[in-house]
FIKOLZA-1660 file (N, C-alpha, C; in steps of 0.1 Angstrom, whole numbers, plus 5000, padded with zeros to 4 digits):
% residues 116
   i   px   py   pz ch aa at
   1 5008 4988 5000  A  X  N
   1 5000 5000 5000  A  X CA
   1 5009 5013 5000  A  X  C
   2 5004 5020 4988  A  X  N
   2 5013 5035 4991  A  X CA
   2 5012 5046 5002  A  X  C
   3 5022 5046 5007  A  X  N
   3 5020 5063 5015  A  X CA
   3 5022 5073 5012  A  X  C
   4 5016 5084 5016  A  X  N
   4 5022 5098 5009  A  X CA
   4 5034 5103 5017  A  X  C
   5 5044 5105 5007  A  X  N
   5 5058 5110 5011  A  X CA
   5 5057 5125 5016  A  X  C
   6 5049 5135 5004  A  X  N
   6 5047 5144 5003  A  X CA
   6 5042 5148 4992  A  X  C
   7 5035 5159 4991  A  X  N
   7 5022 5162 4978  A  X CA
   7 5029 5161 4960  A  X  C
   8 5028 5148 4960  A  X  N
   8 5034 5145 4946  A  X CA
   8 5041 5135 4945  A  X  C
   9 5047 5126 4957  A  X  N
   9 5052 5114 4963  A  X CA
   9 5045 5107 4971  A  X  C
  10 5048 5096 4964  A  X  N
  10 5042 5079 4974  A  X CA
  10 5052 5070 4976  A  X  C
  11 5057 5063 4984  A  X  N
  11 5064 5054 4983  A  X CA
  11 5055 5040 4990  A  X  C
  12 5056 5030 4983  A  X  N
  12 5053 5015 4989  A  X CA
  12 5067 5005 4993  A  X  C
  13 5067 5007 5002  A  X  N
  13 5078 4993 5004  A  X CA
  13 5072 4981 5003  A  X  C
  14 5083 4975 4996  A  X  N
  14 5088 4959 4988  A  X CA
  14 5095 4948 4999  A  X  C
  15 5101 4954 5005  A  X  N
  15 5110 4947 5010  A  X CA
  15 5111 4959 5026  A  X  C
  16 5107 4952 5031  A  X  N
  16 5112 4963 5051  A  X CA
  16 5132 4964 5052  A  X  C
  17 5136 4973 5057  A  X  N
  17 5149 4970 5064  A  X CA
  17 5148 4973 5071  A  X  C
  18 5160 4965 5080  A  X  N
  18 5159 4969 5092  A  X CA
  18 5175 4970 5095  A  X  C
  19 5183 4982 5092  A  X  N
  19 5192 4996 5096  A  X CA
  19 5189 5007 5097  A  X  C
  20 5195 5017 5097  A  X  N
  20 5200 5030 5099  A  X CA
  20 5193 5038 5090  A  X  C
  21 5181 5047 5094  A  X  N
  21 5175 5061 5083  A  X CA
  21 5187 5066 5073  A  X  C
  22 5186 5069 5064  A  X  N
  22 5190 5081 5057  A  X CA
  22 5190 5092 5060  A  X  C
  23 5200 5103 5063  A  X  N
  23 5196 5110 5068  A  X CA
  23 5202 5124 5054  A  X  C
  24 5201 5132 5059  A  X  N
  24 5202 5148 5050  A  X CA
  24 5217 5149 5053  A  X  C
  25 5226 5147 5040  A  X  N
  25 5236 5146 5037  A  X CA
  25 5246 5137 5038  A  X  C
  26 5239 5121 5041  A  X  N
  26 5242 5111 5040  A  X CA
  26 5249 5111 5022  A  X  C
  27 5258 5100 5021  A  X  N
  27 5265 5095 5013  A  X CA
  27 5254 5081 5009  A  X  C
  28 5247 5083 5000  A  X  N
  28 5243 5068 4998  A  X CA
  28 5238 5054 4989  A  X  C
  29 5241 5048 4983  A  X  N
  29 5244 5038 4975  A  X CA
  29 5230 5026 4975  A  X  C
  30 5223 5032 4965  A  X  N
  30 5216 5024 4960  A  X CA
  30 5217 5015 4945  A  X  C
  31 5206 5003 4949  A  X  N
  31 5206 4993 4935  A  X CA
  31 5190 5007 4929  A  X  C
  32 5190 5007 4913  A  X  N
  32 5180 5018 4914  A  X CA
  32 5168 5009 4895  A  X  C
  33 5160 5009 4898  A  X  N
  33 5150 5009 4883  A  X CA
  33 5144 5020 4882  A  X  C
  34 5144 5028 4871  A  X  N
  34 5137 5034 4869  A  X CA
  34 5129 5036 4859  A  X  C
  35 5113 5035 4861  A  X  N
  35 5104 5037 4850  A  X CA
  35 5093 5047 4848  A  X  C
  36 5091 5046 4833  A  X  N
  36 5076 5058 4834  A  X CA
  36 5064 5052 4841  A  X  C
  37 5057 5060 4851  A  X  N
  37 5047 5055 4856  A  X CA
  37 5038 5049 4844  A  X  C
  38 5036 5057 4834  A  X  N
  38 5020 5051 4827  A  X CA
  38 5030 5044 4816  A  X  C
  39 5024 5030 4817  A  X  N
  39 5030 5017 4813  A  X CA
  39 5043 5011 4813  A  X  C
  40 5050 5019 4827  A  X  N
  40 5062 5015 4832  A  X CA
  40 5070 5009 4823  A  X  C
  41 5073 5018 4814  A  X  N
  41 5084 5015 4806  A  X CA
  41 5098 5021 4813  A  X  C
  42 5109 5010 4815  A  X  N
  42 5122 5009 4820  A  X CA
  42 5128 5019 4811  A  X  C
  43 5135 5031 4819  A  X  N
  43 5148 5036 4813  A  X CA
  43 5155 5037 4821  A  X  C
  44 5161 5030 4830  A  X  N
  44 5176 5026 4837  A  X CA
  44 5173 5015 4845  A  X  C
  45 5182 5009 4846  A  X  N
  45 5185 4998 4854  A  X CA
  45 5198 4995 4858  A  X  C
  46 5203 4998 4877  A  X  N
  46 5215 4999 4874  A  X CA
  46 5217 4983 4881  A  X  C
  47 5211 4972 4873  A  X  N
  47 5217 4960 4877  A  X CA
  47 5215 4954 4860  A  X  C
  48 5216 4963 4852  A  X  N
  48 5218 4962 4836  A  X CA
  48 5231 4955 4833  A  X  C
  49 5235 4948 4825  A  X  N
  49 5248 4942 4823  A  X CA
  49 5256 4958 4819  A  X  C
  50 5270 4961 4824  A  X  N
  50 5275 4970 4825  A  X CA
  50 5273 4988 4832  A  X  C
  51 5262 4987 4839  A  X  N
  51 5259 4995 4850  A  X CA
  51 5264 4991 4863  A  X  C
  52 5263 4999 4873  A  X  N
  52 5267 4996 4888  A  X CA
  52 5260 4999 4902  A  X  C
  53 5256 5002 4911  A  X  N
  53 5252 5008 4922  A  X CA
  53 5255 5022 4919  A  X  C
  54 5242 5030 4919  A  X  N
  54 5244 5042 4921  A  X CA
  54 5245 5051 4935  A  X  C
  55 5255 5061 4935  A  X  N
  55 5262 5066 4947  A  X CA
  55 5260 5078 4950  A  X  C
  56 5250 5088 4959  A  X  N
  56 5251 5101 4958  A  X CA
  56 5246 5109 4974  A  X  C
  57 5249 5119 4973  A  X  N
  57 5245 5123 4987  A  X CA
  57 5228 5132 4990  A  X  C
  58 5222 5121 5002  A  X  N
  58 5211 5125 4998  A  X CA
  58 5205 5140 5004  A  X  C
  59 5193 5142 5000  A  X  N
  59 5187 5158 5008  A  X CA
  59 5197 5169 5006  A  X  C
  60 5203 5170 4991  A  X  N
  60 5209 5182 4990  A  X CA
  60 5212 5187 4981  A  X  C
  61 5203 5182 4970  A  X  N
  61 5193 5185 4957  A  X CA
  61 5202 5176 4946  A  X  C
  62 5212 5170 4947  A  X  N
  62 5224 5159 4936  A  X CA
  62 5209 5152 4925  A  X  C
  63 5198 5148 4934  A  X  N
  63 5193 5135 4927  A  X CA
  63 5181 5148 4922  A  X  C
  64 5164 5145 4913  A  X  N
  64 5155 5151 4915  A  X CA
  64 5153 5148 4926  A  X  C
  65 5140 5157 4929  A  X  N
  65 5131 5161 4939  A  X CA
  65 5127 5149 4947  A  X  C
  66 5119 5142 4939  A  X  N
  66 5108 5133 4941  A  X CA
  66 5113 5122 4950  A  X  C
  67 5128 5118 4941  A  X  N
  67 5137 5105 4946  A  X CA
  67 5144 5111 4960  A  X  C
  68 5147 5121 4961  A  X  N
  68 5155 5130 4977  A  X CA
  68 5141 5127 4983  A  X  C
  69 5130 5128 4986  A  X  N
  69 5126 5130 4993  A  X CA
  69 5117 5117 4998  A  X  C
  70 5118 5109 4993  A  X  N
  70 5113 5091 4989  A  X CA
  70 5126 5088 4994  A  X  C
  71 5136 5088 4992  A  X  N
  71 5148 5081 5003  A  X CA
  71 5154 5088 5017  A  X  C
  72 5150 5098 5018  A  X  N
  72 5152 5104 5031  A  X CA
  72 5144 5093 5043  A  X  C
  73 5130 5085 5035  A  X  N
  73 5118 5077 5045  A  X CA
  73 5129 5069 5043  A  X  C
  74 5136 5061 5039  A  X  N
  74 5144 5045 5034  A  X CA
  74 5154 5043 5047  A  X  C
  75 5157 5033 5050  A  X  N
  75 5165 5025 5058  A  X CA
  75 5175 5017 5051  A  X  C
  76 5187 5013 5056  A  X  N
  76 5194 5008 5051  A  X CA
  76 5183 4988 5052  A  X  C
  77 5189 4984 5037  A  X  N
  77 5178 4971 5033  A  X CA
  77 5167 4973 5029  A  X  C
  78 5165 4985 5029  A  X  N
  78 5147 4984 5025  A  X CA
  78 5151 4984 5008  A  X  C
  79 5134 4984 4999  A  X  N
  79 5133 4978 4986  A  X CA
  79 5121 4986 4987  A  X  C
  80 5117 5002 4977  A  X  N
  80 5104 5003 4984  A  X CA
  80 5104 5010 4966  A  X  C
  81 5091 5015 4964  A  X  N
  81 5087 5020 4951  A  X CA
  81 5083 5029 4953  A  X  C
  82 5093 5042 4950  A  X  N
  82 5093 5057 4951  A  X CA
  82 5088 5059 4939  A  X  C
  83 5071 5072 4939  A  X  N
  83 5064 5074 4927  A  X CA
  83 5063 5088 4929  A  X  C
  84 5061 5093 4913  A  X  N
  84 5068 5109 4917  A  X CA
  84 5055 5113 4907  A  X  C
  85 5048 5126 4905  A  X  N
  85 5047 5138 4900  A  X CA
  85 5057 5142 4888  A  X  C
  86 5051 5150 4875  A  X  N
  86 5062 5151 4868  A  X CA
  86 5071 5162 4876  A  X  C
  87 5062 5174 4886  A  X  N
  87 5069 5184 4888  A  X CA
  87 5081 5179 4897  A  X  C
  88 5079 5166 4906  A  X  N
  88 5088 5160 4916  A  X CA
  88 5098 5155 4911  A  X  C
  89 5101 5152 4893  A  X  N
  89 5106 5141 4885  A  X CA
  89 5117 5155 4878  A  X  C
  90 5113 5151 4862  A  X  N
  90 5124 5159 4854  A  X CA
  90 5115 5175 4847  A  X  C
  91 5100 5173 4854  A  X  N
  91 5100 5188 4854  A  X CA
  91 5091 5187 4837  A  X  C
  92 5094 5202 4833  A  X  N
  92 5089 5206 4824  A  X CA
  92 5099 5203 4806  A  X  C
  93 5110 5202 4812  A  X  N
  93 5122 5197 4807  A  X CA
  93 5122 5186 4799  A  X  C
  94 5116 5173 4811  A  X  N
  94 5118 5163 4810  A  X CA
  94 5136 5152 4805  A  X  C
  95 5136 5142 4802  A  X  N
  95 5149 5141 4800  A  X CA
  95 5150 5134 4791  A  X  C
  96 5150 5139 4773  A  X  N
  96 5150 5135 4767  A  X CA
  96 5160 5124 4761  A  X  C
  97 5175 5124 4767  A  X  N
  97 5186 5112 4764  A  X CA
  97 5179 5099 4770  A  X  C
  98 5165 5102 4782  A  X  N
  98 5164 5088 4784  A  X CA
  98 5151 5083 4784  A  X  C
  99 5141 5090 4769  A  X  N
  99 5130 5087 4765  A  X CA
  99 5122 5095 4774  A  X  C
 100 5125 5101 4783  A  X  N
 100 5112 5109 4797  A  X CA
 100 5107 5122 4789  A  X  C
 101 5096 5116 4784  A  X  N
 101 5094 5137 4783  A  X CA
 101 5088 5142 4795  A  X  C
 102 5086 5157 4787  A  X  N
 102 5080 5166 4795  A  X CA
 102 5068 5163 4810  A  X  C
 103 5065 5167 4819  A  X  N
 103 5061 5167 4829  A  X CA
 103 5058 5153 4833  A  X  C
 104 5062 5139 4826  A  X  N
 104 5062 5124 4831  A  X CA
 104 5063 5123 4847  A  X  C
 105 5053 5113 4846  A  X  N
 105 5053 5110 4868  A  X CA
 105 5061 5097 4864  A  X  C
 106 5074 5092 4874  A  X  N
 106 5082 5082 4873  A  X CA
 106 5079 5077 4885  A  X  C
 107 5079 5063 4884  A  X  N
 107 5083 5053 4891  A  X CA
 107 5099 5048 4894  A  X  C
 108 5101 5049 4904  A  X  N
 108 5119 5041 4908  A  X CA
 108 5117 5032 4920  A  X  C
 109 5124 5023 4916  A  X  N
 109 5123 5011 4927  A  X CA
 109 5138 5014 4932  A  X  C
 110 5138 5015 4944  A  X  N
 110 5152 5016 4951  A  X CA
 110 5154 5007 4962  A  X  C
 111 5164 5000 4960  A  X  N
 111 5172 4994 4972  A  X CA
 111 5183 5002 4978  A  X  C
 112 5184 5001 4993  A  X  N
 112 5195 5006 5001  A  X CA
 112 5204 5000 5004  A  X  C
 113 5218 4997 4999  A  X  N
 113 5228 4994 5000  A  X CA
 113 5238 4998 5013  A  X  C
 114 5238 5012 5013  A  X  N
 114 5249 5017 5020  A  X CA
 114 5244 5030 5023  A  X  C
 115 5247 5032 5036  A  X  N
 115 5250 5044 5041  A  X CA
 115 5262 5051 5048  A  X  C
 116 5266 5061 5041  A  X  N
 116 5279 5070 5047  A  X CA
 116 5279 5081 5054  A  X  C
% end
């Protein structure tokens, strides 16, 4: 079942952990999918043959919106499905090198790896 993260975010957890919150300026290393909500079409997978765990510091704008504020709730182990808003996502912009257009609501499945 989804909860609201905040007005434009839901996350459902997949999987519970049970470590250490994420906290705002944490270092942290997640396994990541990400798709278009409407008909969840995959544009990254970093467990793709030649990708790797992605690494960044969270609550301090590095990642979008949507994803900072959907892993700030995450625990180290958890597996949960962070759902965004296009405004939470890539915006008006959108990101065209990875098929996302304009104001798209994304889906990312994140696992927590590591925290620093």
């Amino acid at each position: 079942m989804a909860t609201k993260v905040s007005e434009g975010v839901t996350k459902t957890v997949i999987k519970a952990g049970s470590g250490p919150t994420v906290q705002r300026g944490s270092t942290v290393t997640v396994q990541c999918r990400g798709m278009l909500t409407d008909g969840m079409k995959k544009f990254w997978d970093t467990t793709d043959p030649g990708q790797k765990a992605f690494t960044f510091q969270a609550g301090v704008g590095q990642v979008i919106q949507g994803w900072d504020e959907g892993c700030l709730t995450m625990c180290l182990g958890e597996k949960a499905a962070i759902s965004m808003s296009g405004a939470k996502g890539y915006g008006s912009q959108g990101f065209p090198a990875w098929g996302i257009p304009p104001n798209a609501s994304l889906t990312f499945e994140l696992e927590v790896l590591k925290i620093e």
